[in-house]
C-alpha positions as CSV (number, residue, x, y, z in Angstrom):
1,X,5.7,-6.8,-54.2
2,X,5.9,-3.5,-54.1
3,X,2.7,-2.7,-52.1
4,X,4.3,-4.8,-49.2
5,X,7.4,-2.6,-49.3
6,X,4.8,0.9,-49.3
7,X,2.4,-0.1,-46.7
8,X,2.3,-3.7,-45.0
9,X,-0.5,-2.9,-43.0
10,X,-2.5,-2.7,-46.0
11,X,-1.9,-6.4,-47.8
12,X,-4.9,-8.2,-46.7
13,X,-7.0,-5.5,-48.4
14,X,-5.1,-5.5,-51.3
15,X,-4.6,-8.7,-52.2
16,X,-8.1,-9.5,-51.6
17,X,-9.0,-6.5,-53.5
18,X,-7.0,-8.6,-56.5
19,X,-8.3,-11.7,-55.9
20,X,-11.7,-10.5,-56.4
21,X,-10.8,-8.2,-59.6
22,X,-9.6,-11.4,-60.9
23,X,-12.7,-13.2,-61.0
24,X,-14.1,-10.9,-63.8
25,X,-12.4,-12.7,-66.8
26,X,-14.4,-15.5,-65.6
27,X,-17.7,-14.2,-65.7
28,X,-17.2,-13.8,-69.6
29,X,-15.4,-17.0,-69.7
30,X,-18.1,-18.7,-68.2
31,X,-21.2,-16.6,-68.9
32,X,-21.7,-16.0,-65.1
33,X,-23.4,-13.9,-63.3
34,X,-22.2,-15.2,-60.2
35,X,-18.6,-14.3,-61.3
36,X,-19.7,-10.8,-62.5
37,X,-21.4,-9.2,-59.6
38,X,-18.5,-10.8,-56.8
39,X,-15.8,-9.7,-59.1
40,X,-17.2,-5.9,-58.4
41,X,-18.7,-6.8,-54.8
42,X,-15.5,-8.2,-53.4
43,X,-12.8,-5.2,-54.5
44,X,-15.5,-2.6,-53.1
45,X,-16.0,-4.2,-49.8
46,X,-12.5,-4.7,-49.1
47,X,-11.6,-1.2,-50.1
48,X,-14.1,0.5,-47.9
49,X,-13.5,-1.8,-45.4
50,X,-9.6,-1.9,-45.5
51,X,-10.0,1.6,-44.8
52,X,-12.4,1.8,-41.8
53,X,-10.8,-0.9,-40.1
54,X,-8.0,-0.6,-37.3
55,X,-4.9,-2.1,-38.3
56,X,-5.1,-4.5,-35.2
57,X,-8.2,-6.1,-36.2
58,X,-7.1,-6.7,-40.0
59,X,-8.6,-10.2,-39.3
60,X,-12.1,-9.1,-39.8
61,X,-11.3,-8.7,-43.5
62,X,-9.9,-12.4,-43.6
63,X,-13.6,-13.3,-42.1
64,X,-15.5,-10.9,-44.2
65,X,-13.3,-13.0,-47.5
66,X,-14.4,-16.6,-46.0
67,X,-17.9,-15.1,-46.1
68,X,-18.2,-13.8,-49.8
69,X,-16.2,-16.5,-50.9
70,X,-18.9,-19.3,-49.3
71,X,-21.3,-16.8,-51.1
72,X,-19.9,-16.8,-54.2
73,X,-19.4,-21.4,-53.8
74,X,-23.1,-21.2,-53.4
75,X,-23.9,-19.4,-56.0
76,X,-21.4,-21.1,-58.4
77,X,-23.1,-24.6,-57.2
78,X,-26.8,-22.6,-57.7
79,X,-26.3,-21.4,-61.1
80,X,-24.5,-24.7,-62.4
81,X,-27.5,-26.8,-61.2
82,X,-29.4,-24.4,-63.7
83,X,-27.1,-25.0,-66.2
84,X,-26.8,-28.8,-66.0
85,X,-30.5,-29.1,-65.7
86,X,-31.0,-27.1,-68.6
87,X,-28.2,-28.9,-71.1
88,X,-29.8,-32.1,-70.0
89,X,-33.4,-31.3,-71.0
90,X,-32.3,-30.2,-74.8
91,X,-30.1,-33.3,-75.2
């Protein structure tokens, strides 16, 4: 990757800034919302946070990931109950 040749310090930001761009196809895939608002939420967070944070304490971004990811299970598991209950009423 190139990124890891131009600035190491800088990889938990990025490729958690990619991991969360990536969950846009999803949202039209799937018709989520969920998917939709975290795909913007995630890259924006870790941008302006990748760049206020010390390099020694690049851990807090990992943290900050395991928290909008447990937001973004919950939500999943939130709007499929929705979904389920809603397929089941109209079968």
């Amino acid at each position: 990757m190139w990124a890891y040749a131009s600035a190491p310090s800088n990889m938990v930001m990025i490729l958690a800034m990619v991991y969360g761009a990536h969950l846009l196809p999803f949202s039209w895939l799937y018709k989520s919302r969920a998917y939709f608002i975290m795909s913007i939420i995630i890259p924006l967070v870790m941008l302006f946070m990748g760049h206020s944070i010390a390099t020694d304490r690049v851990f807090i971004l990992a943290l900050v990931m395991i928290i909008l990811n447990s937001i973004l299970a919950t939500w999943l598991t939130i709007e499929n109950r929705y979904v389920v209950a809603d397929t089941s009423i109209n079968v």
